[in-house]
C-alpha positions as CSV (number, residue, x, y, z in Angstrom):
1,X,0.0,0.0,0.0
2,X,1.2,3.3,-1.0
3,X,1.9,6.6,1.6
4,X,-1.1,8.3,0.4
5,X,-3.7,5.3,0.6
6,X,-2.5,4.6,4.1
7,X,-2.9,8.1,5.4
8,X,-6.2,8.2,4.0
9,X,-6.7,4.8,5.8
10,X,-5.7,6.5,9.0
11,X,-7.6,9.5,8.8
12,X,-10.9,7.9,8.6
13,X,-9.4,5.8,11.6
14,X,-8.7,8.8,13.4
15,X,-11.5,10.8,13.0
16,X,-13.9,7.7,13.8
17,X,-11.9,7.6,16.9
18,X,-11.8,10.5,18.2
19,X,-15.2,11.4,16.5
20,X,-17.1,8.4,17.6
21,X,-19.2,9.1,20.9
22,X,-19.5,7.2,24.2
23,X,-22.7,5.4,25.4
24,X,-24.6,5.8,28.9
25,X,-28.0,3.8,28.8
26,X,-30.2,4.8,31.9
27,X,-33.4,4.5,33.2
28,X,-36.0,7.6,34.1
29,X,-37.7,6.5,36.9
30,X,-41.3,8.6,37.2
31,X,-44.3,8.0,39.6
32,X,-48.2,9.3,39.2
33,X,-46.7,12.0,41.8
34,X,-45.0,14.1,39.2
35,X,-41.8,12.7,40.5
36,X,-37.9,11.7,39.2
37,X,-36.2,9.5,41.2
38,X,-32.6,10.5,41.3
39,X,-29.6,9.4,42.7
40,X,-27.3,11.4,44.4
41,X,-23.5,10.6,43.4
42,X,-20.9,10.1,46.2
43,X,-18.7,13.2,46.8
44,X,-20.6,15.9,44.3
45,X,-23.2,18.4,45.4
46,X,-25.4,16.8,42.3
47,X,-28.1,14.4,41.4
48,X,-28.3,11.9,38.3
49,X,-30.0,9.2,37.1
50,X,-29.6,5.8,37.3
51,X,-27.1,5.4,34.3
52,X,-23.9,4.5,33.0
53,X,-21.6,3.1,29.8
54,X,-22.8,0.7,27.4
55,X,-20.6,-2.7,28.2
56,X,-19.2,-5.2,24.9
57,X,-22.1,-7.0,23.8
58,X,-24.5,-5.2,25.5
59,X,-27.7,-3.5,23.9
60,X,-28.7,-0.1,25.7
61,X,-31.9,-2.1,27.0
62,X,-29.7,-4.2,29.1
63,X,-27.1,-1.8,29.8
64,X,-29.7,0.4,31.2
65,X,-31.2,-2.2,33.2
66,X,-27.6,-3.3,34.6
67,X,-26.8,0.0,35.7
68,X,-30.5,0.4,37.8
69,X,-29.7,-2.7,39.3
70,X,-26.5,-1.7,40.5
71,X,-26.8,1.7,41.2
72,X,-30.4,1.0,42.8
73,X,-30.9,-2.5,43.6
74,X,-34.0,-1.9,41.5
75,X,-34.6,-4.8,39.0
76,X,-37.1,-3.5,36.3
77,X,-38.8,-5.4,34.3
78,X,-37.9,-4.6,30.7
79,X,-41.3,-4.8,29.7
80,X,-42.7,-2.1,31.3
81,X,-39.7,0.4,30.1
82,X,-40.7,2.6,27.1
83,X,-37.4,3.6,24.7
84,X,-37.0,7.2,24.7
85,X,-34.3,6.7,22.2
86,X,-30.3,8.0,22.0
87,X,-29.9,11.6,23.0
88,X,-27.0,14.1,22.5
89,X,-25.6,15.1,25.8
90,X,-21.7,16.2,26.0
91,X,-19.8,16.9,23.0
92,X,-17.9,13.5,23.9
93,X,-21.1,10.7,25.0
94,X,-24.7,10.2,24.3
95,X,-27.5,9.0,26.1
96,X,-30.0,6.4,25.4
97,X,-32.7,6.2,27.8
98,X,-35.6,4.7,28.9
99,X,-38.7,5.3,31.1
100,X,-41.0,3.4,33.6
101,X,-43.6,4.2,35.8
102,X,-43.4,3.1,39.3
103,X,-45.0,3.4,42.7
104,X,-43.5,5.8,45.4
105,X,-41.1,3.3,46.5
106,X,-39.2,4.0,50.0
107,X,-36.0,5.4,48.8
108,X,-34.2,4.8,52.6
109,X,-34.6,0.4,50.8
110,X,-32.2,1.6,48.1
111,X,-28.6,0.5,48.0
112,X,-26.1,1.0,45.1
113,X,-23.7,-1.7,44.3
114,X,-21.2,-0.2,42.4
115,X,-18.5,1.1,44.0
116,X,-14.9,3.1,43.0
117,X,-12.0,3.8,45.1
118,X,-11.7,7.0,47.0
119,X,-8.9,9.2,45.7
120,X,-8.1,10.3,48.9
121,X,-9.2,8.0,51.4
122,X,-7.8,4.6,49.2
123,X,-11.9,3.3,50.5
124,X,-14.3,1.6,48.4
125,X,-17.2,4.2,48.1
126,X,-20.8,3.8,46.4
127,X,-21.1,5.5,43.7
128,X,-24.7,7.0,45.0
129,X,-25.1,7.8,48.8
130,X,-28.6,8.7,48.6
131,X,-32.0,8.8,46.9
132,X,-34.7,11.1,46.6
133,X,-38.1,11.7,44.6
134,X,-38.4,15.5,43.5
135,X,-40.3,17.4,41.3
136,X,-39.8,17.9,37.5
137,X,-39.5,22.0,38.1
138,X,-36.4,20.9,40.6
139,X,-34.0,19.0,37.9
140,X,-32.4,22.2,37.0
141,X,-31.3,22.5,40.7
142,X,-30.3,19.4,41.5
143,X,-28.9,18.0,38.4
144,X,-25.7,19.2,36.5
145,X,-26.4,21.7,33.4
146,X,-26.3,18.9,31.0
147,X,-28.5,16.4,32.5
148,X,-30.6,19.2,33.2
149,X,-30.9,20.1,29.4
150,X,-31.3,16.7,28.4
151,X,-34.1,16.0,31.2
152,X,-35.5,19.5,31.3
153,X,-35.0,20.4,27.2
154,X,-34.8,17.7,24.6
155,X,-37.4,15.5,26.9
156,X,-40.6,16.7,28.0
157,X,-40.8,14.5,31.5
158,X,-44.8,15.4,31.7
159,X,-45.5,13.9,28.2
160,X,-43.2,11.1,28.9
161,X,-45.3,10.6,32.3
162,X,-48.7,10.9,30.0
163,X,-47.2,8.5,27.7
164,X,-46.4,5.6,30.6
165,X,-49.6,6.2,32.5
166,X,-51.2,5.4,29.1
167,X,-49.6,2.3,28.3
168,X,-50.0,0.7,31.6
169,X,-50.7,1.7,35.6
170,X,-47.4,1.0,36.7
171,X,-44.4,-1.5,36.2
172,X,-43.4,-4.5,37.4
173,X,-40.3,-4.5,39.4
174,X,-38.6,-8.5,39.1
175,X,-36.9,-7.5,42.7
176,X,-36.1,-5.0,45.2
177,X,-32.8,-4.5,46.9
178,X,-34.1,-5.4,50.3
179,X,-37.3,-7.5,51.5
180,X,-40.2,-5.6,52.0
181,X,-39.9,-2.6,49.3
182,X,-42.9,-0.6,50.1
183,X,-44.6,2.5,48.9
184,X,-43.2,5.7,50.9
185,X,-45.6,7.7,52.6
186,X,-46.1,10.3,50.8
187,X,-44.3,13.3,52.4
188,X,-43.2,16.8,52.1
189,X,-39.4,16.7,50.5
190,X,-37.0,18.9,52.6
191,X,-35.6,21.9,50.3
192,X,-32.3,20.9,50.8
193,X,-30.5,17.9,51.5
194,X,-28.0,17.6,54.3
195,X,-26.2,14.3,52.6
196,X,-26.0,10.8,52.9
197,X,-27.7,9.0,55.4
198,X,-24.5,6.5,55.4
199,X,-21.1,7.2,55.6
């Protein structure tokens, strides 16, 4: 092969690699409350979903439904998820959600799985250290500018609630993280949030 062939060859290598975009499949969790459930993540002052990257072999249904489970102990049932579809998010990665309708569950019965080590400290933290239901008007608060647009901007979380309660009352959840997962009592949310109930 020639010089010029080959650096043609490489070019289109290049630019698909540093072109090509990252995946994060996630899950938006609504309830007939007009509620997100989000996740707060260990050592940040905001909130996300229940997401993360896309692994080999995986389609972004089950990567989405991997990273629930671990990051909520929540295992949805992929029936009951509606596609929202791929969504541009950082100049770098992309998200491909999905949505399900659930009840208020107690979020004090979540636990995340995943873990990462602790700059600092050399410990094995969760990735989330706590969980909360809040309204849609609040994701511009409590998430990070880009989450926000994508939640807030390129999705309408009222029509994507319409859209679930349409389809069917609520989801099925396959299991819950502890025994007993229960409705929460429907209570006032505290306007701020003084951190994890765990160390």
């Amino acid at each position: 092969m020639g010089v010029a062939p080959l650096r043609r060859a490489l070019g289109r290598w290049a630019m698909d690699f540093f072109i090509r975009k990252r995946l994060s499949c996630g899950v938006v969790i609504l309830n007939d409350a007009d509620e997100l459930l989000l996740c707060h993540v260990t050592g940040h002052d905001h909130w996300d979903l229940p997401k993360g990257g896309i692994d080999a072999g995986e389609t972004p249904l089950q990567a989405a439904l991997r990273e629930t489970r671990e990051e909520t102990g929540l295992q949805l049932d992929a029936a009951g998820l509606l596609d929202l579809g791929r969504l541009d998010y950082r100049p770098k990665k992309d998200l491909h959600l999905f949505a399900t309708l659930l009840p208020r569950i107690d979020t004090a019965q979540l636990v995340c799985e995943s873990r990462f080590a602790d700059a600092a400290s050399g410990r094995r933290l969760p990735e989330m250290d706590g969980y909360g239901w809040f309204g849609f008007a609040r994701v511009s608060e409590l998430c990070t500018p880009k989450l926000s647009t994508v939640l807030r901007g390129r999705l309408d979380l009222a029509q994507v609630l319409g859209r679930l309660q349409a389809r069917s009352p609520v989801a099925t959840l396959l299991g819950a993280p502890r025994a007993g997962l229960r409705p929460a009592r429907p209570v006032a949310l505290k306007e701020t949030w003084d951190g994890p109930a765990f160390p």
